[in-house]
C-alpha positions in Angstrom: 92.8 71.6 95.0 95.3 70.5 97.3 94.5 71.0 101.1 96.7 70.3 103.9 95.0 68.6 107.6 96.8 69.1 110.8 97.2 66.0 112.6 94.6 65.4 115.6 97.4 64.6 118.0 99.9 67.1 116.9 96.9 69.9 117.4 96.5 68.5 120.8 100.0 68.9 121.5 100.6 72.5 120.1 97.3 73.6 122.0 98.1 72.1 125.4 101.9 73.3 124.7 100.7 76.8 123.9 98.3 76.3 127.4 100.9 75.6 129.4 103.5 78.1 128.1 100.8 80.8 128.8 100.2 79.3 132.1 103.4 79.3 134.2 102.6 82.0 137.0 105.5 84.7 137.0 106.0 84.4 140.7 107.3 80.5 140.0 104.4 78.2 141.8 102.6 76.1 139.5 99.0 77.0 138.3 96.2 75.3 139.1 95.0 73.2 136.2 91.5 71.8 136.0 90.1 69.8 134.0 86.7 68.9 132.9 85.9 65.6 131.1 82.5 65.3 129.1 83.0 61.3 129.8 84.6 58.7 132.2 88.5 57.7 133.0 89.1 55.2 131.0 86.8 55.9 127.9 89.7 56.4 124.9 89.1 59.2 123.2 89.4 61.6 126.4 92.2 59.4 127.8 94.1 60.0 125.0 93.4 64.1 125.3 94.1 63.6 128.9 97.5 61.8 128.7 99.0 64.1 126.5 97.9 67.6 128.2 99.7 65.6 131.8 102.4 64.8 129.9 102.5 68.8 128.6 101.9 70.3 132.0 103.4 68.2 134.1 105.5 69.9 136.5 103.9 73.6 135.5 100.3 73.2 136.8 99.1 71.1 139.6 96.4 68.7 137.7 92.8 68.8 139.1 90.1 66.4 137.2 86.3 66.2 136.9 84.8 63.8 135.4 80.8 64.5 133.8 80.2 60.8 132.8 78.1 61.7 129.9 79.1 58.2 127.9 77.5 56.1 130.9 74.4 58.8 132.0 73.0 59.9 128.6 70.1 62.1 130.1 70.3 65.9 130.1 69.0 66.3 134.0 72.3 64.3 134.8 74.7 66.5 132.7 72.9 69.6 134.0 73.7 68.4 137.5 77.8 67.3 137.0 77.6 71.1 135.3 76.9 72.1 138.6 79.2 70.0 140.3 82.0 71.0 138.2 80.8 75.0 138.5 80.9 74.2 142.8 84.4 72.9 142.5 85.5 76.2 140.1 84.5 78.2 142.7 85.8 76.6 145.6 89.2 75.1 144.3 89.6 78.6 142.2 91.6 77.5 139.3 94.0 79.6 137.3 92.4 77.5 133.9 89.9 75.5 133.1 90.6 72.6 130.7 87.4 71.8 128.8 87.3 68.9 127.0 84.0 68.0 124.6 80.5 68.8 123.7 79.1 68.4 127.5 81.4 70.4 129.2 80.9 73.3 126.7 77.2 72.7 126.8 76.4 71.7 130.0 79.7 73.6 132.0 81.2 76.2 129.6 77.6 78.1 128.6 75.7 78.3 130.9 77.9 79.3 133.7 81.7 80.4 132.5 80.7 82.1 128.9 82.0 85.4 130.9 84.0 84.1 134.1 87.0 85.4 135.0 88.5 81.9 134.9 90.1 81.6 130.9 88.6 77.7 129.4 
């Protein structure tokens, strides 16, 4: 049985190409983009997811970024709290997306407090 596997990156790119087709404000001002890291700058794998969605949205959606740490800080009080953080900034910044990228934002961001926001993720 013969299956076929969609590259990693070229998912990445479709999704974020898709995101920012879907994104671009009729009245012509960019949107305002955030996004929400489960880990650090500078920790690969969500570099990598965070070069290519700049490099997609790049001059269609003004780029905010939050970063939960949860590489560094492993404990679940900590994650509970950058959830928090990152729901203050949501409501304050009022973004037209939120980018959610990994398991802590969804767990710890995503659940419990945008599961039925206006705000797409």
């Amino acid at each position: 049985m013969h299956t076929s596997r969609i590259s990693a990156p070229f998912l990445k790119s479709a999704l974020l190409t898709l995101a920012a087709t879907l994104l671009i404000p009729q009245t012509g001002f960019a949107a305002r983009c955030l996004y929400v890291s489960s880990y650090h700058a500078g920790y690969v794998w969500n570099d990598d997811i965070e070069s290519a969605m700049e490099k997609v949205l790049r001059g269609q959606c003004e780029i905010k970024k939050f970063y939960m740490d949860g590489k560094r800080n492993l404990s679940p009080e900590f994650a509970r709290q950058k959830g928090l953080e990152a729901k203050n900034l949501i409501e304050t910044w009022k973004p037209d997306v939120v980018i959610a990228a990994d398991d802590n934002v969804s767990r710890y961001l995503v659940m419990p407090h945008l599961k039925n926001a206006a705000v797409p993720v």
